[in-house]
Structures are given as C-alpha cells and as structure tokens.
N, C-alpha and C positions, 0 to 999 in steps of 0.2 A: 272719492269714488262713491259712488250711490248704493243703496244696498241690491238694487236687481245688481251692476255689474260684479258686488262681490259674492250674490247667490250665483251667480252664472260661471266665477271664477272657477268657487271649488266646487260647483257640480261638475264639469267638466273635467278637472282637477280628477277629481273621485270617478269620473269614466261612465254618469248617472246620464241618463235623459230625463227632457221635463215630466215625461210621464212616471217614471220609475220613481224622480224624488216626490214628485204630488202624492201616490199614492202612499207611500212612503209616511207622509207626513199625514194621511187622514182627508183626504180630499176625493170625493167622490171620481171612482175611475173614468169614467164618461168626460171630466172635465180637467180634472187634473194637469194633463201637459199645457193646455190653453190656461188655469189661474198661473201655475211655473211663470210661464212665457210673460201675462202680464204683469206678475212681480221682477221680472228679468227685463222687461224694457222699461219701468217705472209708470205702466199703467195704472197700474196698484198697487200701495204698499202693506207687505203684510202686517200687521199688529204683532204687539210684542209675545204674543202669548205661539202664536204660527212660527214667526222668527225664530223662537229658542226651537219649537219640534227641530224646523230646517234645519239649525245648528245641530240639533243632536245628531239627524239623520247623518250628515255630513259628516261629522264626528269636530266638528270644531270648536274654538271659543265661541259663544254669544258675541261677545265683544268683537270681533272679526268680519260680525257681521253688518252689524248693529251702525247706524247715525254717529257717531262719537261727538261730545259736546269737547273735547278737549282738554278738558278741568281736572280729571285724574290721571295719572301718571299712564295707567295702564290704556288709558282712549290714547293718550299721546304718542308710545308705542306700537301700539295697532295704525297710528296714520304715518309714522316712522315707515313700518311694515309695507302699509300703501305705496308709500314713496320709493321703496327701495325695489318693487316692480316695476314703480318708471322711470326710476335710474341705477340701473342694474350695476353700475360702477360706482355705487357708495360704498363708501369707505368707511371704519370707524376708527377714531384714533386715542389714544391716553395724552391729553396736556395736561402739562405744570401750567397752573394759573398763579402767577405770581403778582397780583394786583395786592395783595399784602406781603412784603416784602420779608413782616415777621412771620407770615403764616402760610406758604405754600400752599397749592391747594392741587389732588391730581382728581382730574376730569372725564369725561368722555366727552370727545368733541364728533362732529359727522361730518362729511363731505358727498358733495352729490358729484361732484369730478363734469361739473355743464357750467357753461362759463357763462349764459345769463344770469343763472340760479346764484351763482357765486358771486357774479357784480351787485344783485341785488341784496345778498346778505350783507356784503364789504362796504354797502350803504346803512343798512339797518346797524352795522358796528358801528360807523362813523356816527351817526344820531344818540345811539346809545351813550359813544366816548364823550358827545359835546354836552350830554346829557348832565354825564356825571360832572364834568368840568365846570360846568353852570354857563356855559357856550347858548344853551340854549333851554327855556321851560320847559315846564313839565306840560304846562297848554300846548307849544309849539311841539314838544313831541310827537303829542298825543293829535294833533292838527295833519302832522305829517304822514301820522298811521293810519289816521281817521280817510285821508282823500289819497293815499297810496293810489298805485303808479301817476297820478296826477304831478303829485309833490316831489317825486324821483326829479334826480338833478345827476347823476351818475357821479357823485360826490365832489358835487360843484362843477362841473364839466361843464355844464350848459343850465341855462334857464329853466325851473322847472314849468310844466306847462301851471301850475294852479299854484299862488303861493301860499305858504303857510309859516312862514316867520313874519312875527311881529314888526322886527325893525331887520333891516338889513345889516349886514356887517359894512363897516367903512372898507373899500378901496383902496 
C-alpha cells in the first residue's frame, strides 16, 4: 500500500479531515487540505521529515507509514499489518518444524485463508523443498523468483508460460 493510502487510512481512522491534519502538521491553512489530498492520492510524496509530524499527529508508528524496504523485522511486520487488512481472515498459528528431527523447532506460521494466495505460497514451498533436495540451483531458483508469475507451473500442473530450468526433468 502507498503512503498517501496509509496517510488516508488512519486519518480517517482518527475521524481528521485533510484540512484538520495539514494544519495540524504545519502547513499553511489556506492550503493545507489540498497538500493532505496530494499526499493522499500519490501526487506528492511527503519527505521524511513531514511524514514523522503526520505520524505524530496521528499518533502512530513512523513505520506504519513509511515506504518499508522489507530488510528489518519490524518493516516486515508492518507489511504483515498491511496484509492483514486485505485479508481480514488471517490467521496465525504455532508449528513444530521438525526438518531436524534432533532439534525441533516451534514457529509462527500465518495463513491468509484465499486460495490463490495459498496455491501460490504451496508453489514457493515446493521450489524451496527442491531447492534444499538439490532438485533444482540456486540459479534456477533464483530464475523462478526473478520472472515470477511467468515461471508459475501451479506445481507442475501445466507448462509455465516463461521457462526457467536449466534442464527438464526426464519423463
């Protein structure tokens, strides 16, 4: 999600108009709902120093707001967050990972309860397992991630449209 739809989220959220949070934040009253508005449909993006006021105003994380690069735990949980907006039937659960059979391992796992979402991940397992097997490179992985939905095969079900194994499996 973009940062105007999550400035727009929880100003709404919090019951603001664009005028109420512009001023709010230091923007001349005269224009205030009109800059909101083009932060809110991606006309313009606030810089980072505008985006924390918004956060404060709002009373939220930075982070909540913010671009996420993905790379820290806590951006990762914030796109969790995202996600769990558009699939409001996610679920979270505790597994036992038992891929070392000396060392148990308990988890959290997540489910989005959509049954595209979930054919797609039951492939991204599958590449992963053949991964580990030595089924398939770390190039051919990384080939299948790179031109994703292209390379999707719905775990061999049909022909992907773009290939990205080296060699085929025999027949």
């Amino acid at each position: 999600m973009a940062i105007g739809d999550r400035i727009k989220r929880v100003r709404n959220f919090r019951g603001m108009t664009q005028k109420e949070l512009g001023i709010a934040v230091g923007l001349d009253e005269k224009s205030a709902d009109f800059r909101i508005a083009q932060y809110e449909s991606g006309t313009r993006t606030p810089k980072e120093d505008l985006l924390k006021k918004i956060a404060d105003v709002l009373d939220v994380n930075y982070r909540s707001l913010y671009e996420s690069n993905l790379y820290a735990a806590e951006d990762i949980m914030y796109a969790l967050f995202e996600l769990d907006e558009h699939y409001p039937r996610t679920s979270l659960y505790e597994v036992t990972d038992t891929s070392d059979p000396g060392s148990p391992e308990i988890h959290m796992a997540l489910s989005f309860r959509n049954h595209l979402l979930d054919g797609f991940l039951k492939e991204w397992q599958l590449r992963k397992q053949q991964l580990a097997a030595g089924e398939i490179s770390r190039e051919e992985y990384q080939e299948w991630k790179l031109n994703w939905p292209q390379t999707a095969d719905d775990c061999g079900k049909f022909a992907p449209a773009r290939q990205w194994r080296k060699t085929q499996k025999p027949e």
